[in-house]
Each structure stands twice: as C-alpha cells, then as structure tokens.
ROSE-4610 file (N, C-alpha, C; in Angstrom, 1 decimal, always signed):
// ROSE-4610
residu = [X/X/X/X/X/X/X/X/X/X/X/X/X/X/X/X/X/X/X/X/X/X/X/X/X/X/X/X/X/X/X/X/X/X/X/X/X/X/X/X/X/X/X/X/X/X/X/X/X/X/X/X/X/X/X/X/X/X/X/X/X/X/X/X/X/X/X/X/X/X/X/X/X/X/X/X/X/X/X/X/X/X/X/X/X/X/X/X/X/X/X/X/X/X/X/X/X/X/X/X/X/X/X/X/X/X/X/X/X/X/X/X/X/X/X/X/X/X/X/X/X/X/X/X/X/X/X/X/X/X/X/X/X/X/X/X/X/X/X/X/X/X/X/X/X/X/X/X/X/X/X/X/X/X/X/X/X/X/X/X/X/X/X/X/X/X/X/X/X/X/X/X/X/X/X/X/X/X/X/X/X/X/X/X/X/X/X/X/X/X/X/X/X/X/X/X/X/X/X/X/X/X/X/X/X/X/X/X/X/X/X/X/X/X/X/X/X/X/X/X/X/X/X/X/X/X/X/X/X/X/X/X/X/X/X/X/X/X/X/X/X/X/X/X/X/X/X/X/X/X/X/X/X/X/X/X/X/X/X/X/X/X/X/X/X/X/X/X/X/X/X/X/X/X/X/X/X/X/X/X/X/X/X/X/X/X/X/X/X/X/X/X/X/X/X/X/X/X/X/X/X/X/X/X/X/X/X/X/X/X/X/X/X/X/X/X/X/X/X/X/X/X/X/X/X/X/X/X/X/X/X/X/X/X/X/X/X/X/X/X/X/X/X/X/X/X/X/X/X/X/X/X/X/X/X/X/X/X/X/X/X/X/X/X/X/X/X/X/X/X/X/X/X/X/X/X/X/X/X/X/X/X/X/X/X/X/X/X/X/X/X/X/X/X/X/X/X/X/X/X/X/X/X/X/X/X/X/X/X/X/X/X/X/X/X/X/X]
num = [1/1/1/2/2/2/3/3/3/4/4/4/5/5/5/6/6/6/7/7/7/8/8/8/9/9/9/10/10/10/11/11/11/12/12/12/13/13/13/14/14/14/15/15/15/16/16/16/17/17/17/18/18/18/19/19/19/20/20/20/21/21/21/22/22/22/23/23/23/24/24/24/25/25/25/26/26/26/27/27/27/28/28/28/29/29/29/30/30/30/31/31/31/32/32/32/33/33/33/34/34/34/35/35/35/36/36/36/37/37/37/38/38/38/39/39/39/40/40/40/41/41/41/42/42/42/43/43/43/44/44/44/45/45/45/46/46/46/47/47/47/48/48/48/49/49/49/50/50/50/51/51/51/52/52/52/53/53/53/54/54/54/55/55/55/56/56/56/57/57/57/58/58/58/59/59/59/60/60/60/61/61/61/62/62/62/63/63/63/64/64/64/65/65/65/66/66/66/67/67/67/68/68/68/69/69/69/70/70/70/71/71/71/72/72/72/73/73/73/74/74/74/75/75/75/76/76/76/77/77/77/78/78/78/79/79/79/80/80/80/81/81/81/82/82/82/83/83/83/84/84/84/85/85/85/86/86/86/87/87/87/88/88/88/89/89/89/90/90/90/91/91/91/92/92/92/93/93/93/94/94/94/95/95/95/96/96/96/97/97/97/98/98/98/99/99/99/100/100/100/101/101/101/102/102/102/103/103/103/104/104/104/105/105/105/106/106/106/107/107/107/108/108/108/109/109/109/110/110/110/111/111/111/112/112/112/113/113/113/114/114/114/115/115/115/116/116/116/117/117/117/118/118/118/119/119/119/120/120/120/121/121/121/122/122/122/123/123/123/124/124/124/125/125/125/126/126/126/127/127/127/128/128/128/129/129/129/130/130/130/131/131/131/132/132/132/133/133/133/134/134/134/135/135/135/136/136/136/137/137/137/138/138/138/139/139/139]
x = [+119.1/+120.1/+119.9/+121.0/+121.0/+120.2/+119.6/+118.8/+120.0/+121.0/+121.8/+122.9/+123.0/+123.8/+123.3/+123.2/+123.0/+124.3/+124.9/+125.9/+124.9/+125.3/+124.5/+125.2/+124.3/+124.2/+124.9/+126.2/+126.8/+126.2/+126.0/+125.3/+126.0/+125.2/+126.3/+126.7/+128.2/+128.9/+129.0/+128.6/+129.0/+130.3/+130.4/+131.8/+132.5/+133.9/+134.4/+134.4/+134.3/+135.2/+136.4/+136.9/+139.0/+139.2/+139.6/+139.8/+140.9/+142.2/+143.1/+142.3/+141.2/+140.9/+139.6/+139.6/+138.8/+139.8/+141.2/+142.1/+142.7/+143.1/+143.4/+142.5/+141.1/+139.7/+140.4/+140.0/+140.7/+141.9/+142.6/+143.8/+143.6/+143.3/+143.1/+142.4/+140.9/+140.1/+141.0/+141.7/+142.9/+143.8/+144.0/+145.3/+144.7/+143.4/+142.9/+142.2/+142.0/+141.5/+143.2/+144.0/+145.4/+145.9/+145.8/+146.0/+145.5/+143.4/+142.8/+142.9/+143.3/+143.9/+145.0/+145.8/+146.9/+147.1/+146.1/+145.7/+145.3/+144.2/+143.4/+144.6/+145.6/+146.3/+147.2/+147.8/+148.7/+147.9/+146.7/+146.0/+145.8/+145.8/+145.3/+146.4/+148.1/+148.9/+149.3/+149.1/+148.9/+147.8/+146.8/+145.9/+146.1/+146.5/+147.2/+148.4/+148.9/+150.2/+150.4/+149.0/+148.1/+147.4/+146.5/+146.0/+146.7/+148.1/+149.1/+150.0/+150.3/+150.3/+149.3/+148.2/+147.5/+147.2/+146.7/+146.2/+147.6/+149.2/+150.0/+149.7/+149.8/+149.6/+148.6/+147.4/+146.3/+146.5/+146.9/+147.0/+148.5/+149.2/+150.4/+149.6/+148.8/+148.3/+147.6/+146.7/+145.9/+146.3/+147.1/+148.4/+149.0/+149.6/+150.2/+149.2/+147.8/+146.8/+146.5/+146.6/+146.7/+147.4/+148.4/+149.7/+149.7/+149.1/+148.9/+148.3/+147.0/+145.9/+146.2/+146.9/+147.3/+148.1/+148.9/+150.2/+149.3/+148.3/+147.7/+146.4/+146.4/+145.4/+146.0/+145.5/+145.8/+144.9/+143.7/+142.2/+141.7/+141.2/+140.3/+139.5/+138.7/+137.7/+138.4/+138.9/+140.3/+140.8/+140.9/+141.2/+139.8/+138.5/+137.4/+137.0/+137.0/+137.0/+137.8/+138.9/+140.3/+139.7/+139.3/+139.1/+138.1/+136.8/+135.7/+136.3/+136.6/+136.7/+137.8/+138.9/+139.8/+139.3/+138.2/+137.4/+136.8/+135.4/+135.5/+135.8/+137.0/+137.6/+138.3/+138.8/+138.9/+137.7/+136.6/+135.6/+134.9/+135.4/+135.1/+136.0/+137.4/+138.3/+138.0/+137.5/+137.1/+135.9/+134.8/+133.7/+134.4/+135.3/+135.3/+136.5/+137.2/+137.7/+136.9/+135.7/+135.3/+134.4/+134.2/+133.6/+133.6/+135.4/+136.7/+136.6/+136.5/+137.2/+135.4/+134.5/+133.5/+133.5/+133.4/+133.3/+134.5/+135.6/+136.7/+136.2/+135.4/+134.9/+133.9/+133.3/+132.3/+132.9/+133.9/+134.8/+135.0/+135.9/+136.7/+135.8/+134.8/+133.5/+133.1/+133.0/+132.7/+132.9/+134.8/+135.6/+136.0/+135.8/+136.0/+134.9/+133.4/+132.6/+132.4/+133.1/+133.3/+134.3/+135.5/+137.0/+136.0/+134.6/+134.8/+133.3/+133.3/+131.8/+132.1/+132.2/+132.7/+131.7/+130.6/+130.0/+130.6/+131.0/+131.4/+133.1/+133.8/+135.3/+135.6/+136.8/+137.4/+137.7/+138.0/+138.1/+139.3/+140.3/+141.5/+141.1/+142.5/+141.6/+140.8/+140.1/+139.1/+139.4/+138.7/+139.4/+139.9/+139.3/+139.9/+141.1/+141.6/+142.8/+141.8/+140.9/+140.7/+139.7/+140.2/+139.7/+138.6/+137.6/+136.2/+135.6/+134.5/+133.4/+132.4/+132.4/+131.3/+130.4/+129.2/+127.8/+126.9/+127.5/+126.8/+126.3/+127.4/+127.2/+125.6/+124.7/+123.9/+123.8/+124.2/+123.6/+122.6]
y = [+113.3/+112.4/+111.1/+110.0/+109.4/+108.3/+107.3/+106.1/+105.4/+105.0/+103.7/+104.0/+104.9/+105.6/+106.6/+106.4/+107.2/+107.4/+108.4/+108.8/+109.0/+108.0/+108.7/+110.2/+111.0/+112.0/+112.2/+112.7/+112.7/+113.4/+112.6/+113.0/+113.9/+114.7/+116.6/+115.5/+116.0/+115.7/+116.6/+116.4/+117.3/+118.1/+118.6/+119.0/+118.6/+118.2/+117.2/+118.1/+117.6/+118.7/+118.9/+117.7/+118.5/+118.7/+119.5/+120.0/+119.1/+118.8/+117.6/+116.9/+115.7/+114.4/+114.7/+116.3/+116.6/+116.5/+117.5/+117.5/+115.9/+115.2/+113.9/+113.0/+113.4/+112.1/+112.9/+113.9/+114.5/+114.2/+113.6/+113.3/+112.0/+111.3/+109.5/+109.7/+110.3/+110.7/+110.5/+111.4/+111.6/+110.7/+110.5/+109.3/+108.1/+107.6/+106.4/+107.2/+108.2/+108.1/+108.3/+108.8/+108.7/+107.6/+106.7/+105.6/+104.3/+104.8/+103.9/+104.6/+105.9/+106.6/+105.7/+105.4/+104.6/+103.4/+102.6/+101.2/+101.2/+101.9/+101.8/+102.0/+102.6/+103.2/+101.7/+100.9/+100.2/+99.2/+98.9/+97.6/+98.0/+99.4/+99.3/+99.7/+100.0/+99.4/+97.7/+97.0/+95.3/+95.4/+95.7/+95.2/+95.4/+96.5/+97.0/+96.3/+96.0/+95.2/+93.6/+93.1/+91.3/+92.0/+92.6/+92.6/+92.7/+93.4/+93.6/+92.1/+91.8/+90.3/+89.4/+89.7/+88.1/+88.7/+90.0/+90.5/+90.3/+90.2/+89.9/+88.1/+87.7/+85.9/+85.6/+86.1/+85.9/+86.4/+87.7/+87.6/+86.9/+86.9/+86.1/+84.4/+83.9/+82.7/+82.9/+83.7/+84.2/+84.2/+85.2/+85.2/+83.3/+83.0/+81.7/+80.8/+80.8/+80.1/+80.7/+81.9/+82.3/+81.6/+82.1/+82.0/+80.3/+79.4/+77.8/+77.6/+78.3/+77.9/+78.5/+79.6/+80.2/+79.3/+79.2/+77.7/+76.4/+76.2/+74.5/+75.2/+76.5/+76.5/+76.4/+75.6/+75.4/+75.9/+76.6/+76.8/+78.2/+78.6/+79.9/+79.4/+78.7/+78.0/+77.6/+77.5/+76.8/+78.6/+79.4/+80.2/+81.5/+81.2/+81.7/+81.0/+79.6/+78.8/+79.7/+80.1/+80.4/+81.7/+82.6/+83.7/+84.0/+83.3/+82.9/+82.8/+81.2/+80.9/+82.1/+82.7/+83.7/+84.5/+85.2/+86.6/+85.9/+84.7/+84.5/+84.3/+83.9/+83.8/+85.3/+86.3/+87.4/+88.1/+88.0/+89.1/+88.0/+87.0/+86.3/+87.0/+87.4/+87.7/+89.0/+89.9/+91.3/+91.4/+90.7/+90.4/+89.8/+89.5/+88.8/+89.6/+90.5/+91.2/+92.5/+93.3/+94.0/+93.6/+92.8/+92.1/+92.4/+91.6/+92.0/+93.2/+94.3/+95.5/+96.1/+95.9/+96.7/+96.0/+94.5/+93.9/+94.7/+95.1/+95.7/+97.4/+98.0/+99.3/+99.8/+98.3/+98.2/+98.1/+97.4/+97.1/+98.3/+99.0/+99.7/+101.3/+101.7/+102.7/+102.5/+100.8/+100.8/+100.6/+100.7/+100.7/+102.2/+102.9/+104.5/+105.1/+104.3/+105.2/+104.7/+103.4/+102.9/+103.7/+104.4/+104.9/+106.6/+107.1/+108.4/+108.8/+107.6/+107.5/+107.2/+108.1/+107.3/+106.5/+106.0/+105.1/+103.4/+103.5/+102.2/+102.3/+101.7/+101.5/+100.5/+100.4/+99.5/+98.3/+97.2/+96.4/+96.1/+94.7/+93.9/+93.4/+92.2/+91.7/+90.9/+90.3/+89.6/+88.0/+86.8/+85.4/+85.3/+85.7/+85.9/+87.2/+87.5/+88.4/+89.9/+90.1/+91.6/+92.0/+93.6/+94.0/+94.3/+94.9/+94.4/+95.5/+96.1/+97.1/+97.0/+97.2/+97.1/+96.7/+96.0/+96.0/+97.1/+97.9/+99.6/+100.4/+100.4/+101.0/+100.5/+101.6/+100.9/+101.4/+100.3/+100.4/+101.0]
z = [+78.6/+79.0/+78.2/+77.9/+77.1/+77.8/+77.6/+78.1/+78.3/+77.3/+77.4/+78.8/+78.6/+80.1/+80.9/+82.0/+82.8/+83.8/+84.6/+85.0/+86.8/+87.8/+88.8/+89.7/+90.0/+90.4/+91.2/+92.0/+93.3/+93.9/+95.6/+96.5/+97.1/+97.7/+98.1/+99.5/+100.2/+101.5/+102.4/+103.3/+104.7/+104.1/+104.7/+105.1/+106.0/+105.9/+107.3/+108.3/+109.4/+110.5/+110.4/+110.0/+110.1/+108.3/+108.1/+107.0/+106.5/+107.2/+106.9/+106.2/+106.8/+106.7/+104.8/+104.9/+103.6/+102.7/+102.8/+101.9/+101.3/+102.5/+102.2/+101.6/+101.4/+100.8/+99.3/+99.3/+98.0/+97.4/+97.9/+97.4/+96.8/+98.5/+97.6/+96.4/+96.1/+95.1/+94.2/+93.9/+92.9/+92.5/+93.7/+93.2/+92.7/+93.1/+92.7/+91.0/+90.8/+89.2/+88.5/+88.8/+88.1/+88.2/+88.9/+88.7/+87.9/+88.1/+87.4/+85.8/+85.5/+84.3/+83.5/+84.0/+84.2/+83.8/+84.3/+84.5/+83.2/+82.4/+81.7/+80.2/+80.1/+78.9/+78.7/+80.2/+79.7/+79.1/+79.6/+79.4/+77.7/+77.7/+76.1/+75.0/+75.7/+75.0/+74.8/+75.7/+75.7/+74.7/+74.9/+73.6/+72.5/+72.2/+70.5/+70.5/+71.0/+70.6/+70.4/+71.3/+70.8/+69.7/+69.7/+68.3/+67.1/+67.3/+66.0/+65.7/+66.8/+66.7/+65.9/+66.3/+66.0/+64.7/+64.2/+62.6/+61.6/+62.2/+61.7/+61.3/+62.4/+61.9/+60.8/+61.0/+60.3/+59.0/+58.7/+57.1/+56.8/+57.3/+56.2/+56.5/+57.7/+57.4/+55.7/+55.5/+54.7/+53.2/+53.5/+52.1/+51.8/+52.7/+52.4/+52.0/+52.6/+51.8/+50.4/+50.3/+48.7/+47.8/+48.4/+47.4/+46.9/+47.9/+47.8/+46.9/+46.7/+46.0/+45.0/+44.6/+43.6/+42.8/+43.8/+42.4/+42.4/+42.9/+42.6/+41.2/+41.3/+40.1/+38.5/+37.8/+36.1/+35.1/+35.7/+34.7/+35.3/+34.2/+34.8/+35.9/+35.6/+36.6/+38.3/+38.0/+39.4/+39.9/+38.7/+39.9/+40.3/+39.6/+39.7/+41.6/+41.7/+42.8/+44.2/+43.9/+43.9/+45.1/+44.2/+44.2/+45.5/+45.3/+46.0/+47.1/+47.0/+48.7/+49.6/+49.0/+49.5/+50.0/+49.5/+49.2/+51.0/+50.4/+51.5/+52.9/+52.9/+54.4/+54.7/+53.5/+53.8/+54.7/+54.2/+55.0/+56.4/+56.3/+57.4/+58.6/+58.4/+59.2/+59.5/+58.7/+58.7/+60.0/+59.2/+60.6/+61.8/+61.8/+63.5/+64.1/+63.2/+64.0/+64.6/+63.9/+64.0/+65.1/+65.2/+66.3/+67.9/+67.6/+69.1/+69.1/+67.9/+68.4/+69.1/+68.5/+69.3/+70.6/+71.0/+72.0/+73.5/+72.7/+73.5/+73.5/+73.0/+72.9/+73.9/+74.3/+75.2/+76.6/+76.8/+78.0/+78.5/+77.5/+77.4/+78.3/+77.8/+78.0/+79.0/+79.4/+80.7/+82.0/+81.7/+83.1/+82.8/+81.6/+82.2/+82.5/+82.3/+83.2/+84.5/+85.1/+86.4/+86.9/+86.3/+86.9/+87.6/+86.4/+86.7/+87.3/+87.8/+88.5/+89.9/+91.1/+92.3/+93.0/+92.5/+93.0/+93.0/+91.6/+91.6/+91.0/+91.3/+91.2/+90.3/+89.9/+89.0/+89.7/+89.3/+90.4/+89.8/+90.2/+89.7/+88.8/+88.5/+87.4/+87.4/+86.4/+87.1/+86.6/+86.4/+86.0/+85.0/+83.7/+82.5/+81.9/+83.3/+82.8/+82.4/+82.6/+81.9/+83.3/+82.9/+84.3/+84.4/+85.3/+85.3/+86.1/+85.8/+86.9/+87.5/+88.8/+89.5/+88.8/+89.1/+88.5/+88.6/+89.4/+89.6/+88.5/+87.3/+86.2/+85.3/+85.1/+84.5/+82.9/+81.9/+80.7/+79.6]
C-alpha cells in the first residue's frame, strides 16, 4: 500500500434491526457521494473556465508586450534583448501556471479521497471559496 495514502479500513456494522432504517443509511450513503460526485464536476467546470480566462488575459497581455518591444526595437542587439526578456517572462508564466495546476491536483485527490472515504466528509465551502476535507484524510 502506498505510504503517501493510506485509505482507512471500514469498520464491519451490525446489522440494523429494522431493515428499513439499513435500506435508508444506504440511500443517504448514496445520495451524499452523488452529490459530493456532483459538487466536485461543477467546481471543476468553474475552474476550467477561470483558468481559460485568466491564460486568455495573460498571453494577449504577453503578445501586446511583444508586439511593443517588437516595434521599439531598431538593432539586432535591441531585438537579441527583445527576445531574452520575452523568452523570460514566457517560462516565468509556464512555471506558475504549472504550479496552480498541481496545487489544484492536490485539492482536487483530496476531497475525492474525503467524498470516498466515509470517515471523513466533504465539508462546504470553506473562507477562501474552495471547498475543503476533513483533516481525517492522512497524506
């Protein structure tokens, strides 16, 4: 089993006495992972759809800073400069998005192994708008 995750073990349950009150734990069961199923897809259409946003702004900011430096250059050397600093802020933006996306990969892994773990639950949101897992889950 893997060290960075461990999945805890479900503890075996009685059996109810009213078979109703078993059928219905089984249901909530259900309804709350199709739900936190649910929760989890929209939150991660909102995210692809701010990310397509902001990677939209960023390269035409990007491009427009090109295209700037591009018309103020008059020398090889001006656009050797040119070139550099572009290059640079290009993989600057590369790293920091790659960044968000693992930082969101991590969230992401860890409110579905909170949704499929019935130890610990998903919770609302939390103060910064993103939703959040028990502390049960261990790393």
């Amino acid at each position: 089993m893997s060290e960075l995750v461990q999945l805890q073990e479900p503890a075996a349950e009685p059996l109810p006495l009213n078979p109703i009150a078993g059928l219905a734990s089984a249901n909530q069961r259900a309804l709350d992972t199709a739900l936190g199923a649910q929760g989890l897809i929209f939150e991660e259409v909102v995210f692809m759809a701010n990310e397509f946003l902001d990677r939209t702004q960023t390269e035409t900011h990007l491009f427009a800073e090109f295209a700037s430096k591009l018309a103020g250059s008059h020398s090889v050397k001006d656009w050797t400069t040119m070139y550099q600093e572009c290059s640079q802020h290009q993989l600057d933006f590369i790293r920091r998005d790659c960044d968000r996306y693992l930082r969101h990969g991590e969230r992401v892994a860890a409110a579905i192994f909170g949704m499929l773990n019935p130890r610990s639950r998903v919770t609302g949101a939390g103060a910064n708008g993103k939703s959040e897992t028990n502390k049960n889950i261990q790393p």
